[in-house]
N, C-alpha and C positions, 0 to 999 in steps of 0.2 A: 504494500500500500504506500502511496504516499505521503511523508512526512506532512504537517500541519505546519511545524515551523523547520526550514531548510535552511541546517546552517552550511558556512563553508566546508568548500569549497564550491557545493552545491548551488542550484541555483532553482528558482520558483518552475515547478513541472518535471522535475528531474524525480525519481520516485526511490528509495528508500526503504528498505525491508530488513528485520530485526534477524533474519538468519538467508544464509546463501540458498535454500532450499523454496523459502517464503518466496524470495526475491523471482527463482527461476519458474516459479509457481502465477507468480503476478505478470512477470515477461510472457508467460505462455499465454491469458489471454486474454492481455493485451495487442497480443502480434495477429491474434487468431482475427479476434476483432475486426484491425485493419485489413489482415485478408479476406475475411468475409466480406467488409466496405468494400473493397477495390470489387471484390465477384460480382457484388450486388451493382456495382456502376457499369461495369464494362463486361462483365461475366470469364475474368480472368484476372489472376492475380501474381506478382512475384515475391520473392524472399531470397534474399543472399543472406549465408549465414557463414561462420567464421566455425574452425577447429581450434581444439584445446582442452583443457578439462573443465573450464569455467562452463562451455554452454551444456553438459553430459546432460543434468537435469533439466533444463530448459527444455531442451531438445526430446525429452521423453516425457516431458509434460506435454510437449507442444504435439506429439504425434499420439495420441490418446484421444484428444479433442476431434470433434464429427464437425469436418467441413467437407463442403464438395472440393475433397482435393483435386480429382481430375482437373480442375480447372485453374490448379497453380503450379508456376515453375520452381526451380529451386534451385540455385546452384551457391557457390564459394566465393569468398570473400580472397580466399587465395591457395595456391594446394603445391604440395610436395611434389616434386618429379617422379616420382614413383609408382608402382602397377600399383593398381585399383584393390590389389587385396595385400598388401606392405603395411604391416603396422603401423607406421608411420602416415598413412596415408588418408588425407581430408574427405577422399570420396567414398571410403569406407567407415570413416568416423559417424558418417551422415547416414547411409545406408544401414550401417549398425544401429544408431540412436535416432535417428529424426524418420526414415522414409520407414515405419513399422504401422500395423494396426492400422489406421482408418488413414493416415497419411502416405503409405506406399502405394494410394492412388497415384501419387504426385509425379510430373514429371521433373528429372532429374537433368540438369546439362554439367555434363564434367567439364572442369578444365585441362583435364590430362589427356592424351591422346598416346596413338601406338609411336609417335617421332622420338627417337635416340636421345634428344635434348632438348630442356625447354626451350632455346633459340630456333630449332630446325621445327617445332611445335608453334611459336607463336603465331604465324598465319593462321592454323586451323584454328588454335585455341581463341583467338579473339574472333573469327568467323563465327564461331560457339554462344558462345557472348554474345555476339552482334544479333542472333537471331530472338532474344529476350527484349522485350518491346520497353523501351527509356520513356520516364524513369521508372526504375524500380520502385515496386510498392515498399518493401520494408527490408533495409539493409542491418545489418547486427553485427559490431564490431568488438572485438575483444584487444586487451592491451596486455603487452608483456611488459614484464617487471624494469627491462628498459625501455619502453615506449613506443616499442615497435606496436605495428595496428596493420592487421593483414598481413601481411611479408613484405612489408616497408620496414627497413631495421635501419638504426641509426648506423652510420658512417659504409654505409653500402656504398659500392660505386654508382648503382643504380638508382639511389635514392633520390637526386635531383634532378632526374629523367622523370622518373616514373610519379614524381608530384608536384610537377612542372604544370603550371595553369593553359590551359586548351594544348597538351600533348598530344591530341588525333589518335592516342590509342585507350583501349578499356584494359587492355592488358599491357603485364611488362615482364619479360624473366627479369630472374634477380638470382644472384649468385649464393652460395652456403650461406644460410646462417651461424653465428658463430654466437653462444655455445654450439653444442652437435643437437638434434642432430643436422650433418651436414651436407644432407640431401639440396639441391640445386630445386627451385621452387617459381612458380607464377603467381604473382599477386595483380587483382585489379592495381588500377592506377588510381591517385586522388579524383582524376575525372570522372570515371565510373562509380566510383562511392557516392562523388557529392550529387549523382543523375542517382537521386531518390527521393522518394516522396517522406521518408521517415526513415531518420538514421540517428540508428539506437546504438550508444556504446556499453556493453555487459561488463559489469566488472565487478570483482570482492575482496574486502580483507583489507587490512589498516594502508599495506605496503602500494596496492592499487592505488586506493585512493591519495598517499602520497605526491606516487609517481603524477596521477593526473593532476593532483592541486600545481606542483612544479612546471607541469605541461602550460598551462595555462598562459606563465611568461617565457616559456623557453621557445627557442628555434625550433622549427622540424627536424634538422641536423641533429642536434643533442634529443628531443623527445619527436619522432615523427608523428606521433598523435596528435602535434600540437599543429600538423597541418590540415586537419580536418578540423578540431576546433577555431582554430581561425578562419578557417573558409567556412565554417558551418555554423551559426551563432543560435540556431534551434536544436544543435545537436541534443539529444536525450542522455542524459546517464540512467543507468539502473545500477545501484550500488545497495552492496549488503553487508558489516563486519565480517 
């Protein structure tokens, strides 16, 4: 639920839940919500959703709930180079936890394809992309403990490409992550995030909410989260201890 009085870092509409489970409980349907609004306007709806362990419960709230999923798409916020069934891999995290029970109606678009490498991939992968009608209904971003948001990581070489204002792409490869693991990875681009109609950032625990209060005044460079919050002044938090 949301807070009655929002303090910082927070800010008025940003919502607030006394445990990470409450909070993934309220995200669920909330989200569900706007997907049924969007079905109910146009009789289709999208959702980019993000890997990690923040959204497990979210994502198993969310696929429980009866919507006409047939009529929504789903895809990644950004995904490992990796086959489709790598533990490590974003289209399996989804598959696993989000497309179950009344949601594996839904149709699914990967970003990963059969190409050797996400460079020799990125034509088809953004081809992929391309065919998800802009803006997205509801995009769901998670933040790593340094401020990477999707596979935008700070001091990437890639990073001032891929969140460069009217780049002409929705995707970007982007090189290891460092820590590991150091699988080579696609993430949309800042353009493809901010082509949303509702961009929700998921996040829990003291050290989150640090990172993001510091995001606030920092560069992209040192916290790249803090380039979505500057280009997005509606952005959403859902935040839990």
């Amino acid at each position: 639920m949301s807070t009655s009085t929002v303090t910082e870092p927070f800010k008025a509409g940003d919502v607030i839940a006394g445990s990470a489970d409450a909070l993934a409980a309220q995200l669920a349907l909330d989200v569900s919500a706007l997907l049924k609004s969007a079905i109910d306007r146009r009789g289709s709806a999208s959702l980019v959703v993000s890997g990690g362990s923040t959204p497990l419960a979210f994502m198993q709230e969310l696929s429980g709930i009866e919507l006409p999923w047939q009529s929504v798409t789903v895809t990644l916020a950004d995904e490992r180079w990796v086959d489709a069934d790598h533990p490590d891999s974003n289209d399996l995290f989804v598959h696993t936890h989000l497309l179950q029970g009344p949601a594996a109606a839904a149709k699914f678009v990967s970003m990963k394809n059969p190409a050797a490498t996400a460079e020799l991939g990125w034509e088809q992968c953004e081809a992929a992309i391309e065919t998800i009608a802009k803006p997205f209904d509801v995009v769901i971003l998670g933040m790593g403990g340094d401020g990477h948001t999707a596979s935008l990581f700070p001091a990437a070489e890639e990073l001032a490409a891929a969140i460069a204002p009217g780049c002409g792409k929705l995707t970007w490869p982007v090189g290891p992550a460092d820590p590991a693991p150091p699988q080579p990875r696609m993430s949309l681009t800042l353009d493809a995030l901010l082509a949303s109609d509702k961009l929700i950032l998921h996040i829990t625990g003291a050290q989150k909410k640090a990172v993001y209060e510091s995001a606030l005044t920092s560069e992209p460079a040192v916290y790249p989260i803090a380039a979505v919050i500057k280009s997005r002044s509606n952005l959403q938090v859902y935040w839990a201890p």
